[in-house]
C-alpha positions in Angstrom: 231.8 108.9 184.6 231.8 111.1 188.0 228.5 110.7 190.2 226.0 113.3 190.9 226.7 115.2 193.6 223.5 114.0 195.4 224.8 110.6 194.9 227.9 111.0 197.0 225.6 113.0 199.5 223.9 110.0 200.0 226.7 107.5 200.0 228.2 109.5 202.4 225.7 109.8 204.9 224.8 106.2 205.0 228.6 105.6 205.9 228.9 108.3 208.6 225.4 106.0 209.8 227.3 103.0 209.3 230.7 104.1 211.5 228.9 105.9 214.0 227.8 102.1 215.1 231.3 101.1 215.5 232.0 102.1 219.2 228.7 101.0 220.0 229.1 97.6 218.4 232.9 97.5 220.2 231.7 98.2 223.7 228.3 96.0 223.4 231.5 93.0 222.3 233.7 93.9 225.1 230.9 93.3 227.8 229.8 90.1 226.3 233.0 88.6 226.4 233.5 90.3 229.8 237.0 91.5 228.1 238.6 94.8 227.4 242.4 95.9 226.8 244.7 94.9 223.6 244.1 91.0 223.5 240.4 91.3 223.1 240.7 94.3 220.6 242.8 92.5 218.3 240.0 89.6 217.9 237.5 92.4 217.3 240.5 94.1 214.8 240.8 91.0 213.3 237.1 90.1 212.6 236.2 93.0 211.4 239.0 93.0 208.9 239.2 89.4 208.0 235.4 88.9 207.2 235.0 91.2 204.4 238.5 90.3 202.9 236.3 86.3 202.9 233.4 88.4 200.9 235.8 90.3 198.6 237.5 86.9 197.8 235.8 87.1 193.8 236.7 90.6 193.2 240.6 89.2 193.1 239.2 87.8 189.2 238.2 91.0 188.2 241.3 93.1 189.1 242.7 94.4 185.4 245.9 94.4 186.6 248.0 95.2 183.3 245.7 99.0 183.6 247.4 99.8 186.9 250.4 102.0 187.1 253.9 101.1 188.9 253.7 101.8 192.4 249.9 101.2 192.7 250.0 97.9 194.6 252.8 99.4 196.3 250.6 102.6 197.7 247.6 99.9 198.4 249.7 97.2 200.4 250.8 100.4 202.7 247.5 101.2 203.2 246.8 98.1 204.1 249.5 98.4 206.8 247.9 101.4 207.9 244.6 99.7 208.9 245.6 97.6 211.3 247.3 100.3 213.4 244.3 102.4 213.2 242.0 99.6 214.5 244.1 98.2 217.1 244.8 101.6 218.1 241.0 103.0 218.2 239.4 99.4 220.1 241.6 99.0 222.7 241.1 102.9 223.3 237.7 102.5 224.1 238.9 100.0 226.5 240.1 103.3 228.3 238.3 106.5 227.6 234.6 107.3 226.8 232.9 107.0 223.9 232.6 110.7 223.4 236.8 111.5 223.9 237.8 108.7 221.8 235.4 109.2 218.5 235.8 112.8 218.7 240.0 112.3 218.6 239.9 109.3 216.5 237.9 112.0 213.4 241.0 114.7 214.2 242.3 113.2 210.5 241.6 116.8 208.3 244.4 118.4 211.1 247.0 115.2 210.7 245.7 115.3 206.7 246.5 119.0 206.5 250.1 118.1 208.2 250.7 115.1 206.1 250.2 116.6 202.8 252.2 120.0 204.0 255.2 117.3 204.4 254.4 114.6 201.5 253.0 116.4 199.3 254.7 120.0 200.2 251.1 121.8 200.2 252.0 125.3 201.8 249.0 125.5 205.1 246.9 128.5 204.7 246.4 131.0 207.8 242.8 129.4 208.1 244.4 126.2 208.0 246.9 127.1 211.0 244.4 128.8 213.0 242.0 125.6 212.5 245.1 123.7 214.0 245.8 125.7 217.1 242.2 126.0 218.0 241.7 122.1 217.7 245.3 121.3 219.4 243.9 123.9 222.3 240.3 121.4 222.2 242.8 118.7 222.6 244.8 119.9 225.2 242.0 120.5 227.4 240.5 116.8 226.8 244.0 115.7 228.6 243.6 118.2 231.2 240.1 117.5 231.8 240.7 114.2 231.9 243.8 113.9 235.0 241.2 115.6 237.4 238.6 113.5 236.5 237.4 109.5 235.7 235.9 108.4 232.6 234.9 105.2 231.3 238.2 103.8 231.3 241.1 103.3 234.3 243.0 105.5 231.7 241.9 107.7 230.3 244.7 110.0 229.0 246.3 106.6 227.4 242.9 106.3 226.1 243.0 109.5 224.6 246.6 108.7 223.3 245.5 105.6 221.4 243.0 107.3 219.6 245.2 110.1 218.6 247.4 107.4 217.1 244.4 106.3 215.4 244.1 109.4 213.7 247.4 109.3 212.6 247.0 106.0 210.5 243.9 107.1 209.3 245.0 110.0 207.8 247.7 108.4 206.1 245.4 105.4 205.2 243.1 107.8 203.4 246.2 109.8 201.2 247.9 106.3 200.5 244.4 105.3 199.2 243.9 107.8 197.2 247.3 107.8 195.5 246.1 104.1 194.9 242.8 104.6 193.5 244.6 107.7 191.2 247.2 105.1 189.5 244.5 102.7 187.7 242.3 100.9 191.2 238.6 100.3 191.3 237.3 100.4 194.4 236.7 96.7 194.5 240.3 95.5 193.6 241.4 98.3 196.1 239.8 97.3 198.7 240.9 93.3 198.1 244.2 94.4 198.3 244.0 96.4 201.5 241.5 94.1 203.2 244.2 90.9 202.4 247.5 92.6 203.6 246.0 94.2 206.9 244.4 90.2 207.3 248.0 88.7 207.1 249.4 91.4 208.9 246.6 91.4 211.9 246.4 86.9 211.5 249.8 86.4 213.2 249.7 89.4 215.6 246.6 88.3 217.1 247.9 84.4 217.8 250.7 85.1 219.4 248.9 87.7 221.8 247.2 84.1 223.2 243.7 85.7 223.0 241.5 82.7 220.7 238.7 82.9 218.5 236.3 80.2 219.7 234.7 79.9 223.0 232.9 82.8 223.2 228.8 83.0 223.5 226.6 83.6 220.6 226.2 87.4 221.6 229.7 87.8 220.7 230.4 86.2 217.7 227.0 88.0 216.6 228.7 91.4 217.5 231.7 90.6 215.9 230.1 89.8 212.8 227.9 93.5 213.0 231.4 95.4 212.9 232.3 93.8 210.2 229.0 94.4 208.0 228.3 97.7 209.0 231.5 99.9 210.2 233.6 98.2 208.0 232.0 96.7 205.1 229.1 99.4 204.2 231.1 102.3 206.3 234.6 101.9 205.5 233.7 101.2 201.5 231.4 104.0 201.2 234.0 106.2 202.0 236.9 104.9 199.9 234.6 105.5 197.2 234.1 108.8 197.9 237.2 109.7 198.4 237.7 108.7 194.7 235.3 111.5 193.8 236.3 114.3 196.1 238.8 115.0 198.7 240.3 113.3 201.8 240.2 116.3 203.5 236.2 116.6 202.3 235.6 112.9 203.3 237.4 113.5 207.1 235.1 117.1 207.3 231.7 114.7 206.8 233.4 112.0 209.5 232.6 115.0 212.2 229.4 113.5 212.9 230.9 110.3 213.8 231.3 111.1 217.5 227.8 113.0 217.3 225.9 109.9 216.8 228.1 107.9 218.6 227.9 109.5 221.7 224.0 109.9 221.6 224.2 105.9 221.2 226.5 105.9 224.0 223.9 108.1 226.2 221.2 105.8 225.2 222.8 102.7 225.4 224.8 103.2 228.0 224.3 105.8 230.0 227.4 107.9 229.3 227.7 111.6 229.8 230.9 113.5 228.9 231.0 116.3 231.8 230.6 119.9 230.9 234.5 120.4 230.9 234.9 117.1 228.6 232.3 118.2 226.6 233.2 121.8 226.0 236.7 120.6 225.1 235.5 118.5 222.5 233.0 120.9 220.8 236.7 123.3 220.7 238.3 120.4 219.1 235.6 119.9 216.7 235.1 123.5 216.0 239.5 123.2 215.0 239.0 120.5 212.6 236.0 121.9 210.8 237.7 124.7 210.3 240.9 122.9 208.9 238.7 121.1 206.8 237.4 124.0 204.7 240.6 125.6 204.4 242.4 122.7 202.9 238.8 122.2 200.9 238.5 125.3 199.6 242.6 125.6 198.8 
């Protein structure tokens, strides 16, 4: 039976509160560990993947598995793929960029949606939908421009800006591979197990080998660690697979706009960080792109 509409309303919104913490909770780990760049952001990748795949253990029991179609596990374990790329990706930008650049390009998924199903799933782009893609590629363009006469956050930022970008790019194909999934016979729970387990075993390894640990840190971090994986990913991240059972991916990325709205007033408040005029005007045009892109492929 399909929800009310006021139900997803409200599942949605306490997930866009739940992700909007997700920078904050990165950057408050990075300085309590005193460590930044891709070692440090595949512990945090890894913690934040590998603790709710521990609390979704049980739901592996309750995974009717003779109801799902062929090709289901196949469409979830490339999901689960996906993850990790978008996390590493997305931490270690914030390593490099402000808070403001890299939410605000990490929630460009309705353009790379749009693109995606144009190619996969050979969904013709309306006019709105191109003109929503120039106008955000033009908001983009001026965030790199912006940012080689200026200094952000980061030592570099345009690689900053890159690695979010290729965030996007995973989540957008995270988010039609999950819903493929979810279409061929998966509950949310035994979706997510799946996911959760093959971006663990695929992250596990990766992060040994970089030489970065897990022990040894202070209390602070571990405590931070553990935040990111409750909120952002547990309560955020599940709230809006389950949406995206209900209603569109393109509908689900248009509502992930006010990520980097409330993550950037966090950022002011907590740490003082102000986009400049320049920055910030680019990044209202690239906003202004993927809203309209969003309703165009929402409406079509």
């Amino acid at each position: 039976m399909k929800p009310s509409k006021w139900l997803i309303l409200l599942v949605l919104t306490v997930g866009i509160l739940a992700i909007s913490a997700s920078a904050i909770l990165v950057r408050l780990a990075n300085l309590a560990a005193g460590m930044n760049g891709l070692g440090f952001s595949l512990v945090i990748a890894t913690s934040r993947i590998a603790i709710p795949t521990l609390l979704l253990v049980p739901a592996w029991s309750k995974i009717q598995w003779h109801s799902l179609q062929s090709g289901s596990i196949f469409y979830a374990s490339l999901a689960g793929v996906c993850l990790p790329v978008y996390f590493v990706s997305w931490i270690t930008s914030l390593s490099y960029t402000s808070i403001a650049a890299s939410t605000t390009l990490v929630t460009t998924t309705p353009i790379w949606v749009a693109f995606l199903s144009w190619l996969w799933l050979k969904e013709k782009p309306t006019h709105q939908t191109v003109i929503g893609i120039v106008v955000a590629m033009i908001g983009g363009l001026m965030v790199a421009l912006a940012d080689i006469g200026e200094v952000v956050v980061g030592s570099h930022p345009l690689l900053g800006n890159l690695l979010a970008i290729i965030g996007a790019w995973a989540t957008s194909l995270y988010m039609l591979l999950g819903r493929k999934a979810q279409s061929m016979g998966f509950g949310i729970g035994g979706y997510l197990v799946v996911v959760y387990s093959v971006a663990t075993v695929v992250l596990l390894p990766i992060s040994l080998v970089s030489g970065v640990g897990y022990t040894g840190y202070s209390g602070s971090v571990y405590f931070y660690l553990l935040l990111t994986a409750l909120l952002p990913q547990l309560v955020g991240h599940t709230t809006l697979n389950w949406s995206v059972r209900w209603i569109s991916p393109t509908l689900v990325s248009l509502t992930m706009l006010f990520e980097p709205i409330g993550a950037s007033f966090l950022g002011y408040l907590l740490f003082g960080e102000v986009p400049s005029i320049i920055v910030l005007l680019a990044l209202i045009v690239l906003l202004i792109g993927v809203a309209i892109t969003a309703t165009a492929s929402q409406k079509k």
